[in-house]
N, C-alpha and C positions, 0 to 999 in steps of 0.2 A: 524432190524436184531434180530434174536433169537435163544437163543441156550439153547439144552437143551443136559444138562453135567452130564455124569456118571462116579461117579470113578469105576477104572474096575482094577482086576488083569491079564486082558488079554481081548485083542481084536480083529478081523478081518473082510474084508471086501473082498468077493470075489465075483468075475463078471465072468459070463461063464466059470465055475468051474475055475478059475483062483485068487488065492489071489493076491489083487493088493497093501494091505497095512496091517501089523498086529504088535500088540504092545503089551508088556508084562504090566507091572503097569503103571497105567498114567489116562488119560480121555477118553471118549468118546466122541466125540462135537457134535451133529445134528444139524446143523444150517441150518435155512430159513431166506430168503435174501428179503425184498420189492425192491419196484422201488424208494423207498424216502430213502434206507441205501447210506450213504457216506463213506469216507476215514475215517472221526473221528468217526462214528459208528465203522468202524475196528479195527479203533488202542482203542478207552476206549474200548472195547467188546475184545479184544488181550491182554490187560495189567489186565483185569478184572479177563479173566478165569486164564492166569498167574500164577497170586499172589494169586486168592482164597485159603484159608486158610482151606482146605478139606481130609488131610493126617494126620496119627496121629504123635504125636510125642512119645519122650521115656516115658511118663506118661497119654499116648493111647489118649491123647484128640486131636484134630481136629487144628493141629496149625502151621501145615507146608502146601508150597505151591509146585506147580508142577517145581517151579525154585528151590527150599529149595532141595527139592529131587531129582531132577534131574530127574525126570521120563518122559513117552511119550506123547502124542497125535496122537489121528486119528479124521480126521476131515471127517464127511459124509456130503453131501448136502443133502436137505431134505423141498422141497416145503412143503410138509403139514404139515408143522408145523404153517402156515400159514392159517389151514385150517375154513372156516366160518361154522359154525354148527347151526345159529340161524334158520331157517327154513327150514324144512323139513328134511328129510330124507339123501339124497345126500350132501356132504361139497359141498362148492364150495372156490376153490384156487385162485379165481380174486384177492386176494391180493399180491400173491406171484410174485415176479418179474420175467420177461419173460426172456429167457434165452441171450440174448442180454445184457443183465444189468445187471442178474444175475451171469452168468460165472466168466466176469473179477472180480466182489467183491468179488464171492468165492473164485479166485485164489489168489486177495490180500491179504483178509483175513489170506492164507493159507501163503503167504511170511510174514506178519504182524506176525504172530504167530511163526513162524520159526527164526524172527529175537527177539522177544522178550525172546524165550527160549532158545537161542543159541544153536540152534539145529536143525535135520530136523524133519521135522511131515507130518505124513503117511496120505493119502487120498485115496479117492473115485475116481469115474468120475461119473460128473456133469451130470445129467439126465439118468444115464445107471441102469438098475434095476441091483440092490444088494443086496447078500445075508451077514447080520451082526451076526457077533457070536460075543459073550460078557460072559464075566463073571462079572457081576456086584458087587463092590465091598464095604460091609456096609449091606443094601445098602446104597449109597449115590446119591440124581439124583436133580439137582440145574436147574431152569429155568432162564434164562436171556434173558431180553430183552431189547434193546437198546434204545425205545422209552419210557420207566418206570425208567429214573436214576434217578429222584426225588423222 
């Protein structure tokens, strides 16, 4: 699993001119899902971005968390992140998990994250093209990946 996190002073996500989820301060998730992510890939990848330590505090440095503050999430799905770039031209997304696999981890991920922030967090739909507006905040933009915890 991999996600790649931006703090943002605002966010949204709309589908067929429809906002289906937008959030004032908080993160951005893009996350790509393999065929090998598990339940414990969700829950450390949930308690990870959580607690990252990426907000300032009252002497501006980098020391509170998205619990610390209480702020949002929006969680996008996002195959290509996934994407293979070694040859040629064209990616190819053969690592990314098909959507059979992929779905239900997104949507746990999306309960995993909700229950760790004690709160709800706003999403996408899973394979639907969407349009993200962001206001990227820092900036700040953190990669995680769930097969790199060593």
């Amino acid at each position: 699993m991999r996600a790649v996190i931006q703090r943002v002073t605002r966010a949204s996500v709309t589908i067929n001119n429809k906002i289906e989820g937008q959030i004032a301060l908080g993160v951005l998730i893009f996350l790509g899902i393999v065929a090998e992510d598990t339940l414990e890939d969700i829950k450390w990848l949930s308690k990870k971005i959580s607690n990252l330590r990426i907000f300032s505090d009252e002497n501006d440095v980098m020391n509170l968390s998205l619990i610390d503050q209480n702020f949002e999430a929006l969680v996008i799905s996002q195959f290509t992140l996934h994407a293979q770039t070694k040859k040629g031209n064209r990616p190819s997304y053969i690592r990314a998990a098909r959507p059979e696999i992929a779905i239900p981890l997104y949507e746990e991920f999306i309960r995993q994250l909700q229950h760790d922030l004690g709160k709800e967090v706003q999403s996408g739909v899973f394979g639907a093209n969407m349009e993200i507006d962001l206001l990227n905040d820092g900036p700040v933009t953190i990669i995680i990946d769930t097969k790199n915890r060593e």
